[in-house]
N, C-alpha and C positions, 0 to 999 in steps of 0.2 A: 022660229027660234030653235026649234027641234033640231032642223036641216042643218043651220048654223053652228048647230055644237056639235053635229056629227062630221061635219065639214073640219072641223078645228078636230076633231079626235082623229081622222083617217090620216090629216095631216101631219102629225106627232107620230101615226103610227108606220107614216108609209116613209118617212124621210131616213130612219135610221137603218130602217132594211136595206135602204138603197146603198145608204152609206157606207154597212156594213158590207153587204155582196161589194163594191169598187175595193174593199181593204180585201178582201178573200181572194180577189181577181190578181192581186198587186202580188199577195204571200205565194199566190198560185205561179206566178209570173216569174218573180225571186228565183222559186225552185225550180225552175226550167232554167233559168240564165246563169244561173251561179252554184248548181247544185249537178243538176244531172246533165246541161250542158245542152241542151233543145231551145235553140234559139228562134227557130219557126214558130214552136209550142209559145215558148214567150212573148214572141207578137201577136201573135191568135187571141192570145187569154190578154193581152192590155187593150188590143184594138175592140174589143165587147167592153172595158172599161172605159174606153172612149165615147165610145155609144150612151153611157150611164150620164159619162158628166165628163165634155169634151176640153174642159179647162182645169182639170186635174192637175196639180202641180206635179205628183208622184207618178200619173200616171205618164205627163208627158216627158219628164226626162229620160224615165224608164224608155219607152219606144226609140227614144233617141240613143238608147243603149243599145237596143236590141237590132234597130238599123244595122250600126254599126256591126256588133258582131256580126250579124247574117254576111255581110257586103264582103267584113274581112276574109270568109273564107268562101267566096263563090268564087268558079271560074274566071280567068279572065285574058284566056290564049287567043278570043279573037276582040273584032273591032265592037260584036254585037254585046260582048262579054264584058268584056271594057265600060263599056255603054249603062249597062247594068246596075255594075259594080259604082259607078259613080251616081249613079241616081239612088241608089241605098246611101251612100254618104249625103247624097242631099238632102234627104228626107231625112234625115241623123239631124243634120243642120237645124232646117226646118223645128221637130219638134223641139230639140234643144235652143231654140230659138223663143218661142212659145213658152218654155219653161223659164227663160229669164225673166221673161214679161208678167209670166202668171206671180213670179215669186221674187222681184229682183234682188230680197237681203238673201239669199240662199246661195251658198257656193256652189251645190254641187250643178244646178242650172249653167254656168259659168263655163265648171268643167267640162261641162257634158258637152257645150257647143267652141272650146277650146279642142276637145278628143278631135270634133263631127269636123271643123275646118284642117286640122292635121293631117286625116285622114285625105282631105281632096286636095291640101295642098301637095301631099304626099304622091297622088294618083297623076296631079295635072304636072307635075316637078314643081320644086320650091322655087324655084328662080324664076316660073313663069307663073308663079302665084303667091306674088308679096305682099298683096292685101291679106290673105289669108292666114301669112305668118305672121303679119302684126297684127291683127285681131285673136290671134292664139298669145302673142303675147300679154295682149290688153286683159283677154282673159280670164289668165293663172294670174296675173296682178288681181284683180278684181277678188278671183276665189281666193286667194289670200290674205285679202285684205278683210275678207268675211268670216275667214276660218283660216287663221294659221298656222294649224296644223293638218293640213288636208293634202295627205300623201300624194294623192293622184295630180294634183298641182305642180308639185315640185319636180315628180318626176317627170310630166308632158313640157315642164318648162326647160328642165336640165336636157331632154331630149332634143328641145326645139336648138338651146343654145352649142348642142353638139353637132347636129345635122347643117347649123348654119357655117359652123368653124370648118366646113368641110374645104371651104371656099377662104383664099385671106381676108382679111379685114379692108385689103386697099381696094379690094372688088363691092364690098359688100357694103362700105361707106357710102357710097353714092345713092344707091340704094335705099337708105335709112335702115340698113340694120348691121351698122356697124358695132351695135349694143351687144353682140354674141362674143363671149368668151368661154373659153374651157374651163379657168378659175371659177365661174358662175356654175361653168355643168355639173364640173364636179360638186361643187356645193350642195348644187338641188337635188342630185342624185343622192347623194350622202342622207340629203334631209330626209326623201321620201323614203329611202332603208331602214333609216331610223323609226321610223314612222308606221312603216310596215313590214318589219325585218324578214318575214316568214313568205312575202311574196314574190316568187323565184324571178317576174321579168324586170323588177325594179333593181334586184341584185345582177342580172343579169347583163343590163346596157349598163350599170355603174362599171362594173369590169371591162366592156368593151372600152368605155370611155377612159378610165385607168390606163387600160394597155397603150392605145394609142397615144396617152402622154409620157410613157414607158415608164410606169409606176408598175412593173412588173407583179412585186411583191403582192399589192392591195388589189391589182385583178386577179392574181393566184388565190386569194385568200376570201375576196369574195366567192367567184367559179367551185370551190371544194365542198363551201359552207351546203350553196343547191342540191346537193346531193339527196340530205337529208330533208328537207321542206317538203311540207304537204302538198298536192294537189289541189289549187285553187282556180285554177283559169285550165279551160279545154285545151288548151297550146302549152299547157306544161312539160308534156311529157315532149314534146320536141324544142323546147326551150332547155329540158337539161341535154339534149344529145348534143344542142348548139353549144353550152357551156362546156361538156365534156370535152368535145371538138376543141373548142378553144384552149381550154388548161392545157391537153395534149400539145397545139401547136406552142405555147407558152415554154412548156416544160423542156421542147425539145431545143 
């Protein structure tokens, strides 16, 4: 009976340690990803929360965050590089894959594996990977139908429906994604501004996307705002040189 109750005591006292070190690991991780910009650090310190408790909701989207990042800025000037670069988007897929399944009412699982297929639709070219655009669409439908106001939705959706307009509609019908409009990009771009006013790449492709409809005004007028906006993403400060570039050619 002894044994018994000390069995039931270690267990009360061993579970919330654990649970506790996964939440320190997650806050640890955070501040690598999104604070001081150590995206290696970041998968180090989620991949030992994996180890704790491999079906982690928090911890799996996250890695599919931190995939991503890493993937975005490695080399990728040869075939081997290349190569690389797309197996970090895989593996982006993967756990953001995991996260929908651990959590399916959760947007941001949705997002994470809408980001992780963008990114290799993006790598393989769009047009020779259309599953991949409509499962990115499926999505930002999905995450927003979970959370309707979830920035990052509207603007990977306003992106997708800019990136496909690149192409007419009479190409892109046959296809099955004749559903891309500009009218719609701008929309969702607008939405995710609103949504996140202060975050320089969301204001950033709105004004690309403006310009190209020669709404001159409303990309001048987003592109000036950037200036002033905090630093929130490691690619900011070459995201205002990009913006800057642009107003300049705009203005001239």
């Amino acid at each position: 009976m002894k044994q018994v109750l000390l069995f039931i005591v270690l267990l009360f006292c061993v579970r919330p340690l654990s649970s506790q070190s996964i939440q320190d690991l997650i806050s640890n991780a955070d501040n690598f990803a999104t604070v001081t910009f150590e995206n290696q650090k970041a998968l180090d310190v989620l991949l030992q929360a994996e180890k704790m408790e491999h079906n982690n909701f928090g911890v799996l989207w996250r890695m599919s965050r931190s995939y991503v990042d890493i993937g975005e800025h490695l080399p990728n000037k040869t075939d081997a590089d290349k190569e690389k670069q797309l197996e970090y988007y895989q593996k982006a897929f993967d756990y953001a894959d995991k996260a929908v399944k651990a959590k399916p009412d959760s947007a941001i699982g949705y997002v994470r594996r809408a980001i992780a297929n963008g990114r290799v639709a993006l790598f393989k070219g769009v047009w020779s990977a259309i599953n991949f655009v409509k499962q990115v669409k499926a999505d930002c439908e999905k995450a927003l139908s979970l959370d309707p106001n979830n920035a990052a939705a509207y603007y990977i959706f306003g992106r997708t429906h800019a990136k496909l307009c690149e192409k007419s509609k009479m190409i892109r019908w046959p296809l099955g994604l004749g559903w891309a409009n500009m009218d719609e990009s701008l929309k969702y771009y607008d939405k995710s501004v609103a949504l996140r006013p202060t975050f320089i790449l969301y204001r950033l492709d709105a004004a690309r996307a403006y310009n190209e409809e020669d709404n001159t005004s409303k990309a001048k007028e987003l592109l000036i705002s950037i200036s002033a906006l905090p630093k929130q993403d490691e690619d900011d400060d070459q995201y205002r040189r990009e913006a800057k570039e642009l107003l300049e050619k705009i203005s001239k």
